[in-house]
VMD Tcl script that draws the C-alpha trace (Angstrom):
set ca {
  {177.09 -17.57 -166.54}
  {179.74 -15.12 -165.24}
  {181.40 -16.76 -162.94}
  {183.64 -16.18 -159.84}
  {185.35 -19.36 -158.38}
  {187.40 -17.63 -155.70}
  {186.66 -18.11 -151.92}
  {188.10 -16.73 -148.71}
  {190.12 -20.10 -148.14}
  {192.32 -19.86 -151.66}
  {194.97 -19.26 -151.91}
  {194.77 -17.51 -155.16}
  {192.81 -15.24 -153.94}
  {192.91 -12.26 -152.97}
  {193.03 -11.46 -148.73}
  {189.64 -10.24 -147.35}
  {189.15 -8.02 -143.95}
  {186.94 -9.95 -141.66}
  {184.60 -6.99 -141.66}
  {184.61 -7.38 -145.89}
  {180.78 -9.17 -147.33}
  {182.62 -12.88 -147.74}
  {183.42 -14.64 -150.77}
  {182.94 -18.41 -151.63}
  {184.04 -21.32 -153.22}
  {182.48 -23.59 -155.58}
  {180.78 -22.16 -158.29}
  {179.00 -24.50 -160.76}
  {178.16 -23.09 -163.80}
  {175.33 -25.10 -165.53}
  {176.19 -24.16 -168.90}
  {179.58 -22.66 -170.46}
  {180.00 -19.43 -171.83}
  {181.61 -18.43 -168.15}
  {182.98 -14.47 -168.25}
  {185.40 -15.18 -165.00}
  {186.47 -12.32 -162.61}
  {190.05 -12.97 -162.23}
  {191.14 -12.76 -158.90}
  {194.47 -11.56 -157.86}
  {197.44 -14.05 -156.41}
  {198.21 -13.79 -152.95}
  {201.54 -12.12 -151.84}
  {202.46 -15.39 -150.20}
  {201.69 -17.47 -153.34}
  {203.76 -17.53 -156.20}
  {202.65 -18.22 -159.76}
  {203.78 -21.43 -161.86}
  {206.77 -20.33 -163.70}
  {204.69 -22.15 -166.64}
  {200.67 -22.37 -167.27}
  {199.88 -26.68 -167.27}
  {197.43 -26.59 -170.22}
  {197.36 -30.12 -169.94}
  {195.88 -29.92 -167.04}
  {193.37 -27.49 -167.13}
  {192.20 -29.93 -170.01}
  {192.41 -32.69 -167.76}
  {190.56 -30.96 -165.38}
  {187.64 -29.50 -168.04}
  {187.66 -33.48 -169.36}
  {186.34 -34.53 -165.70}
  {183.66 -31.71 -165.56}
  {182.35 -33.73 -168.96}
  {182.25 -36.95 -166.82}
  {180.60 -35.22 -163.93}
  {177.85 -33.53 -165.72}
  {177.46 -36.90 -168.02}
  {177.05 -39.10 -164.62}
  {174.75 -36.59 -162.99}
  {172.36 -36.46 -166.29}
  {172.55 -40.07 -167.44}
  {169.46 -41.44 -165.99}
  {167.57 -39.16 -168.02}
  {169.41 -40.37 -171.18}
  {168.54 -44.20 -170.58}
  {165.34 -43.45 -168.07}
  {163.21 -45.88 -169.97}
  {165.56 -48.36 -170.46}
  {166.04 -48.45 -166.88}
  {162.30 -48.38 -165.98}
  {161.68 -51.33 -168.39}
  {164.50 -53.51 -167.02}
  {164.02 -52.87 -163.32}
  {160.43 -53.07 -163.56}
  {159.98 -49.42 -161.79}
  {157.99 -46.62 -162.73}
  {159.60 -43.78 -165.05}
  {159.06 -41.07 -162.48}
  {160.64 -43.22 -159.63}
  {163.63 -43.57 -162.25}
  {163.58 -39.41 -162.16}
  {164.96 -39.84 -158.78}
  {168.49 -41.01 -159.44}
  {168.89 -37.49 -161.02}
  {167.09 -35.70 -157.88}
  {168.90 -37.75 -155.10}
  {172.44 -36.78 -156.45}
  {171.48 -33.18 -157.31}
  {170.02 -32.01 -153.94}
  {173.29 -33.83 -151.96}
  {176.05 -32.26 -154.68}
  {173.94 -28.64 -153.97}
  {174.98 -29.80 -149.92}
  {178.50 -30.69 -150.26}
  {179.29 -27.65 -152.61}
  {178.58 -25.32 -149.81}
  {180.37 -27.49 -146.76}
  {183.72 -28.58 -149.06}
  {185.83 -25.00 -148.64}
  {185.71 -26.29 -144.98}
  {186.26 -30.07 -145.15}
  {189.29 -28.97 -147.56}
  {191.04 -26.41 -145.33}
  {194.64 -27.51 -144.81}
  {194.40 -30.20 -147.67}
  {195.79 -30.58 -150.91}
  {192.34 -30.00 -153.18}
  {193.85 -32.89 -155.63}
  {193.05 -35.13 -152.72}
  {189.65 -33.38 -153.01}
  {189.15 -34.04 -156.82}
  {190.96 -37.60 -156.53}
  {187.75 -38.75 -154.11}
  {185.36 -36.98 -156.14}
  {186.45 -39.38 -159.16}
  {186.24 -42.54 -156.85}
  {183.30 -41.80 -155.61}
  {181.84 -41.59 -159.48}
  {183.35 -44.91 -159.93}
  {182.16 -46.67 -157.44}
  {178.53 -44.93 -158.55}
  {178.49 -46.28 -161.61}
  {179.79 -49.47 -160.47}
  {176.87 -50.13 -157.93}
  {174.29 -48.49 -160.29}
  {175.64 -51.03 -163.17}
  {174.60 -54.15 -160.87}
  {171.90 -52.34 -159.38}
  {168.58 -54.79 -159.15}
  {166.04 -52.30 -158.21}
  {164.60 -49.00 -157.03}
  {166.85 -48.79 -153.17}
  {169.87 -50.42 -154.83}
  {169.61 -47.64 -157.99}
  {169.24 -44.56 -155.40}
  {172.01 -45.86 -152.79}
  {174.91 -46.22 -156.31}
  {173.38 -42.41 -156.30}
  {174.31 -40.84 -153.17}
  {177.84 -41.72 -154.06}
  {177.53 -39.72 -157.62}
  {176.11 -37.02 -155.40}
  {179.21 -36.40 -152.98}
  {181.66 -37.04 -155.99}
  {179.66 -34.15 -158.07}
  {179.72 -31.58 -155.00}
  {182.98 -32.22 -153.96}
  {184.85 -31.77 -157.91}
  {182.55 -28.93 -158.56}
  {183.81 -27.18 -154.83}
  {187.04 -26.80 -155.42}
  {187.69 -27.65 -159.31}
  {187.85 -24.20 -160.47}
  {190.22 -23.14 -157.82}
  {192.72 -25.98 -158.60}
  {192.10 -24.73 -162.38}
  {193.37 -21.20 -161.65}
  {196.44 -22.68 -159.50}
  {198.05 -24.25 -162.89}
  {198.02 -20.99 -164.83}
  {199.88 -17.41 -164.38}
  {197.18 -14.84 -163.52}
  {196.77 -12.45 -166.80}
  {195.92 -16.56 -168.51}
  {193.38 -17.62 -165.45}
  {190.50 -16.02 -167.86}
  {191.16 -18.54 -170.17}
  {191.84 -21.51 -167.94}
  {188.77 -21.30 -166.67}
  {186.57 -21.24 -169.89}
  {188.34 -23.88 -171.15}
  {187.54 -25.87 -167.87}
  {183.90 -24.55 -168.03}
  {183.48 -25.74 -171.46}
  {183.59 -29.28 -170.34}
  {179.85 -28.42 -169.35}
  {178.95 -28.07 -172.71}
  {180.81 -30.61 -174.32}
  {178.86 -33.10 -171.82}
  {175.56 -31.27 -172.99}
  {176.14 -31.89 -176.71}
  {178.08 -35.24 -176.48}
  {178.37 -36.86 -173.63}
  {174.51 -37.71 -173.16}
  {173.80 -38.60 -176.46}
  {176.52 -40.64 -176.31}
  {176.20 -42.70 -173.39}
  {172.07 -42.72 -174.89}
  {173.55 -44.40 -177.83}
  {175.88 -47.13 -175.64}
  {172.58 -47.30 -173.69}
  {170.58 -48.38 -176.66}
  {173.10 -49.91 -178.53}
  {175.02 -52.10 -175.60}
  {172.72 -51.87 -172.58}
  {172.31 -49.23 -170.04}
  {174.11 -50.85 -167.56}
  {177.56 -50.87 -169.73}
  {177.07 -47.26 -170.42}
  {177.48 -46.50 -166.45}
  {180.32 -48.62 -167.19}
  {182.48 -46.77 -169.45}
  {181.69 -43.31 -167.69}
  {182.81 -45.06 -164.51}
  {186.25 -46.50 -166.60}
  {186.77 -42.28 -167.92}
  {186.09 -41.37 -164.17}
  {189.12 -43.82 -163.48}
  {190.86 -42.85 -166.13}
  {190.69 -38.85 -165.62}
  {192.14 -39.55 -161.75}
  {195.26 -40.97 -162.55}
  {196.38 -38.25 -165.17}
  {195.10 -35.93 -162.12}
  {197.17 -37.59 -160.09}
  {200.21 -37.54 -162.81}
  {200.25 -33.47 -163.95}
  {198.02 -31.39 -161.76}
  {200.37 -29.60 -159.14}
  {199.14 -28.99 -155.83}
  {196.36 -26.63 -154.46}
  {196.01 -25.94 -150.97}
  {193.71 -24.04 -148.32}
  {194.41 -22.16 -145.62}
  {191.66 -20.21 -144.60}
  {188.16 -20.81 -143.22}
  {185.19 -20.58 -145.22}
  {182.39 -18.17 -145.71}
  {179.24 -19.84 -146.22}
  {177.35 -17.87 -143.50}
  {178.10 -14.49 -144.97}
  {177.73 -15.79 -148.56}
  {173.75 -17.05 -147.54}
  {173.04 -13.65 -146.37}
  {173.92 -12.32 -149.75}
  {170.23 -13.25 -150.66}
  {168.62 -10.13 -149.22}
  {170.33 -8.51 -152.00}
  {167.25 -7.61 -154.58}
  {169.57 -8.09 -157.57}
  {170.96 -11.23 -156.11}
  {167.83 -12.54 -154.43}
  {165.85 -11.97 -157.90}
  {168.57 -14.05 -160.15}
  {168.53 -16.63 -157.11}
  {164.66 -16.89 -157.55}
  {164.84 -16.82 -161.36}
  {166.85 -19.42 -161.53}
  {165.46 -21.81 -159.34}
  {162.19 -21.14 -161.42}
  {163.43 -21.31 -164.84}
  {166.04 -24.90 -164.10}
  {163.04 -26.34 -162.22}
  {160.61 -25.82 -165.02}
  {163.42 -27.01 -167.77}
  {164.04 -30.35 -165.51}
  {160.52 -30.78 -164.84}
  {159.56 -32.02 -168.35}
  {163.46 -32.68 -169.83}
  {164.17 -34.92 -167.27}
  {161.64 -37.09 -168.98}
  {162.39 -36.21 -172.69}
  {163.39 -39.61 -173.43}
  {159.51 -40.62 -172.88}
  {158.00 -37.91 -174.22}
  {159.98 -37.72 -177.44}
  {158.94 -41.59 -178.01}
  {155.29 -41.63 -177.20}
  {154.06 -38.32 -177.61}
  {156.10 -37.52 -180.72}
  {156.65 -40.94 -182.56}
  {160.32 -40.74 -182.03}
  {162.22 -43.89 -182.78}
  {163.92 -45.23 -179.58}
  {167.03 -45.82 -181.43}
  {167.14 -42.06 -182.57}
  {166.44 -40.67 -178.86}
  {170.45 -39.84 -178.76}
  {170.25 -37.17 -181.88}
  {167.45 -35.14 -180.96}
  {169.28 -34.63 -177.10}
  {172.71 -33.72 -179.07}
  {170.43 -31.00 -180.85}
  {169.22 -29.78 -177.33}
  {172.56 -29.81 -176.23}
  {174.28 -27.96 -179.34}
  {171.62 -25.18 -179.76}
  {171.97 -24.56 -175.81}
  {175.56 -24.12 -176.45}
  {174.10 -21.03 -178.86}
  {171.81 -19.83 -176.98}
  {174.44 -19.65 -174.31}
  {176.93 -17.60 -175.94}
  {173.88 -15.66 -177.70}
  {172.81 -14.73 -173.95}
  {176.59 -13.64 -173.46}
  {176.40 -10.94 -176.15}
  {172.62 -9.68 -175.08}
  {173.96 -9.27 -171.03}
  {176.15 -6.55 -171.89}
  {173.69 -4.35 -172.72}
  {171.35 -5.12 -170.24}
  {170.89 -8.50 -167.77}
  {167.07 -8.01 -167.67}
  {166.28 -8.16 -170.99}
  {168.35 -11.23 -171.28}
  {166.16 -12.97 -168.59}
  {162.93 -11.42 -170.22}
  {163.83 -13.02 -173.78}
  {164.53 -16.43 -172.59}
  {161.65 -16.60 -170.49}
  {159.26 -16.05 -172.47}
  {161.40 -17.84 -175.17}
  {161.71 -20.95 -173.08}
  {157.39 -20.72 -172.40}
  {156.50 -20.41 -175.71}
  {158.86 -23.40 -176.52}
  {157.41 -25.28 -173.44}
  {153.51 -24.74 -175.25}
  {155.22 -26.39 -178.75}
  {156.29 -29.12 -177.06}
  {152.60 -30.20 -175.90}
  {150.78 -28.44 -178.94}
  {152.94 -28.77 -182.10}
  {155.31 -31.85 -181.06}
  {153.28 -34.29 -183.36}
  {156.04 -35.59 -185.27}
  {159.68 -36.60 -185.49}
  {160.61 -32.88 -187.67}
  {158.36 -31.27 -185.48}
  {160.22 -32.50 -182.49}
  {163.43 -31.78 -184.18}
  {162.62 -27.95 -184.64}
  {160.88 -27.58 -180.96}
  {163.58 -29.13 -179.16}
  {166.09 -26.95 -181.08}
  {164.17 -23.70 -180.07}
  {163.89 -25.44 -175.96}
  {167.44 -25.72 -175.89}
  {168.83 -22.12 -177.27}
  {166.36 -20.58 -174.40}
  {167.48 -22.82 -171.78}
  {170.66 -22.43 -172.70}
  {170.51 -18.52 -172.03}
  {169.64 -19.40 -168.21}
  {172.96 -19.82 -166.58}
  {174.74 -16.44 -168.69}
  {172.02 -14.47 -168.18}
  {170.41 -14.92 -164.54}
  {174.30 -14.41 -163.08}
  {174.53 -11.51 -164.69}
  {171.63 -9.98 -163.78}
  {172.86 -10.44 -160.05}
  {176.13 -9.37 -160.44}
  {175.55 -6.04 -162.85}
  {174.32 -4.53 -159.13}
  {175.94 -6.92 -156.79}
  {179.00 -4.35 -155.81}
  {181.46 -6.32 -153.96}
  {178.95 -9.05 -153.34}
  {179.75 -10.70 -156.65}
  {180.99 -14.36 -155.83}
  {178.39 -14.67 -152.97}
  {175.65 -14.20 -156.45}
  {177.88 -16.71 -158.02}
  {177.71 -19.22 -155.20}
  {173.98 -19.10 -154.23}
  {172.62 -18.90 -158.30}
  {175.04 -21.93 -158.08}
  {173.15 -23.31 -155.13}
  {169.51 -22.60 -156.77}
  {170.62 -24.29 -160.05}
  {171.86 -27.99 -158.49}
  {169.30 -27.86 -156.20}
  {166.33 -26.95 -158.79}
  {167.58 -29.75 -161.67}
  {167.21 -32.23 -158.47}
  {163.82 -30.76 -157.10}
  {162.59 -30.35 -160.85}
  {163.40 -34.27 -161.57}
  {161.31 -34.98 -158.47}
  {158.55 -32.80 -159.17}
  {158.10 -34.46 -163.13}
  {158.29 -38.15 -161.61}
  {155.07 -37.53 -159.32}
  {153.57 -35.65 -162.82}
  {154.40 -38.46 -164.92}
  {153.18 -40.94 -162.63}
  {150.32 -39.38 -161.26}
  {148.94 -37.46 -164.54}
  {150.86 -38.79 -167.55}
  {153.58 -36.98 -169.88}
  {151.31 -33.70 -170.81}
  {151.64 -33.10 -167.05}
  {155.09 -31.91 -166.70}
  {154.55 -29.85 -169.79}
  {152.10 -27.80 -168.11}
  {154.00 -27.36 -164.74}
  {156.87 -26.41 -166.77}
  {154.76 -23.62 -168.58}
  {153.34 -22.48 -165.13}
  {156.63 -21.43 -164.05}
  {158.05 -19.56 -166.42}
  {155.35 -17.37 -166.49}
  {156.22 -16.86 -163.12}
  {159.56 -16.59 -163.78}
  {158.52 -13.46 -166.44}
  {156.30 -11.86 -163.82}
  {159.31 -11.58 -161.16}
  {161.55 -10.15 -163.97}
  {158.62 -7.62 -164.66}
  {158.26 -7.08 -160.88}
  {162.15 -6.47 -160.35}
  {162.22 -4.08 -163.46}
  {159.42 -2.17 -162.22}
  {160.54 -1.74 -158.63}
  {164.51 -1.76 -158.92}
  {166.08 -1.29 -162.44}
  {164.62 1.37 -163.06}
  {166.29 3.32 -160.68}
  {169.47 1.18 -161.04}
  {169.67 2.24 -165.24}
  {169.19 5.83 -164.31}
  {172.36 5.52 -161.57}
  {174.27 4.43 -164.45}
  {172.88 6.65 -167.26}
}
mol new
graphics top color blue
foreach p $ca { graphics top sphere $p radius 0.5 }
foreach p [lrange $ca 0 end-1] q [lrange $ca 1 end] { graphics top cylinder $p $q radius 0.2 }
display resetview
């Protein structure tokens, strides 16, 4: 995903006329492989005399816990469902409740923050994950599960608001490229480890004591944030009006669409991989932990893969992953007979999904003008909101139809999602490729 963090309230950024499209804050990039557009300091903000590696690191270590909490159900969904007696797809939820109320706060933070330190911002981000995975670990049962949620949900949208912008405030300008792939990164690092690992405390220790030890990093991470970050602060007001009109764009309004129908369709069926990999592929419980690190790790490929294929043209990108990620969707309910044959599919499912995030931004922002961190911020939007609304839609599937169902929803929309990038070819890059020919 190419990403722009800035927003009309940092102070890192640069000054905008009132008149100016508006800028945002926010940006949560699903997958790493970020290309940042640096933005330019202030003149009433000076730069650290020194870049604070340490904390960027700090910083790109609690972007690993917050993608980790926010995709743990799905890790230990059946242990869950066992030991609380509920149904799998009602266990879905504690990944939709969070998602749709971090997708919320993300775009209400830059104004709740004006005036403040953002530390303060991150600090109650990281207690409200704690206390999440406190309630969740003595959770007895479907209300008590979904209320230690909500909590995960404010402490994801409020880190992910304004964690990029505290990122670029510990680094000299020419190095804020770097800062903030190195921040980004935590993203992946949560993809390839930090699920399978908490699968494996899951299966190994109980579920409950896996919420535990994120919860105990989540604690940990806040008081080196506390000890080395230095302080970020807002001054101006936020943007959010002009950044939602942004989606009249056809570019932008095209990626925005694309990627709501390409993260719904991946969430649909991978929020309930665990199942699926155990009774429709013979997958030992025990083993559940590898196959998602495989996922993970060939998404981290497919990400960077998607990086190289954007410069030469966005659209193709998107074309190539959709139809990638379909044809990998129809494996998964035809060829997925078998433990190999689930190791190979799943491989193949996560290098196309991981080609969403790099590839849909960039189609919005190789035509976006000045518009570019108003694409950042609502692609942003679509993606929390569509891993939330994509949970929900496989728990009524599962429930209601069995674990083939999700498979076939999932299928449905990406061919969708190739006929709008045949439809926006067609009608507007056409004459876009020939403007730049």
């Amino acid at each position: 995903m190419i990403d722009d963090p800035t927003d009309a309230g940092d102070t890192r950024a640069r000054d905008w006329d009132e008149n100016e499209p508006s800028t945002t804050t926010g940006a949560i990039p699903v997958s790493t492989g970020a290309i940042p557009v640096v933005p330019e300091h202030p003149e009433d903000t000076a730069e650290p005399a020194r870049s604070n590696w340490l904390a960027v690191a700090t910083l790109a270590i609690g972007i690993f816990v917050l993608v980790t909490i926010e995709e743990l159900p799905i890790g230990v969904l059946t242990l869950i469902s066992d030991d609380l007696g509920i149904s799998r797809g009602s266990v879905g939820l504690a990944v939709t409740l969070p998602g749709v109320l971090a997708a919320a706060i993300t775009l209400v933070t830059p104004r709740l923050s004006r005036g403040r330190d953002r530390r303060i911002i991150i600090l109650v981000a990281l207690a409200m994950v704690i206390v999440s995975c406190v309630l969740t670990a003595v959770s007895w049962d479907l209300v008590s599960l979904l209320f230690s949620r909500v909590f995960a949900g404010f402490g994801i949208g409020l880190y992910w608001a304004v964690m990029p912008l505290v990122a670029m405030g510990q680094v000299r300008s020419e190095q804020i490229p770097r800062a903030l792939t190195i921040v980004f990164s935590g993203v992946g690092a949560a993809l390839i480890f930090g699920l399978p690992l908490a699968t494996w405390l899951g299966d190994s220790f109980g579920w409950r004591m896996a919420f535990v030890l994120v919860g105990a990093m989540s604690l940990v991470v806040g008081v080196i944030v506390l000890a080395i970050v230095t302080p970020s602060v807002s001054t101006a007001a936020s943007t959010v009006r002009r950044t939602l009109g942004a989606i009249t764009h056809p570019a932008i309004g095209t990626a925005v669409l694309l990627t709501a129908l390409l993260l719904t369709a991946e969430f649909i069926t991978y929020s309930y991989i665990r199942p699926i990999l155990i009774d429709v592929a013979g997958v030992p419980g025990s083993s559940t932990s590898v196959y998602l690190m495989v996922f993970g790790t060939l998404g981290l490929v497919g990400n960077f893969a998607a990086g190289a294929l954007v410069s030469r043209t966005p659209v193709l990108a998107i074309l190539v992953l959709a139809i990638g990620s379909g044809l990998s969707v129809a494996a998964l309910m035809w060829l997925m007979h078998g433990p190999v044959a689930a190791g190979i599919v799943l491989a193949a499912w996560g290098f196309f999904s991981g080609m969403i995030s790099v590839s849909s931004q960039a189609m919005a922002q190789f035509r976006a003008g000045d518009r570019v961190d108003d694409a950042t911020a609502l692609n942003t939007a679509a993606a929390t909101s569509a891993i939330a609304v994509g949970a929900l839609i496989g728990g009524v599937l599962v429930d209601s139809f069995g674990l083939h169902a999700p498979m076939i929803a999932s299928l449905v929309l990406t061919v969708m999602a190739v006929a709008v990038v045949l439809v926006f070819h067609l009608r507007f890059d056409r004459d876009g490729e020939h403007e730049r020919a």
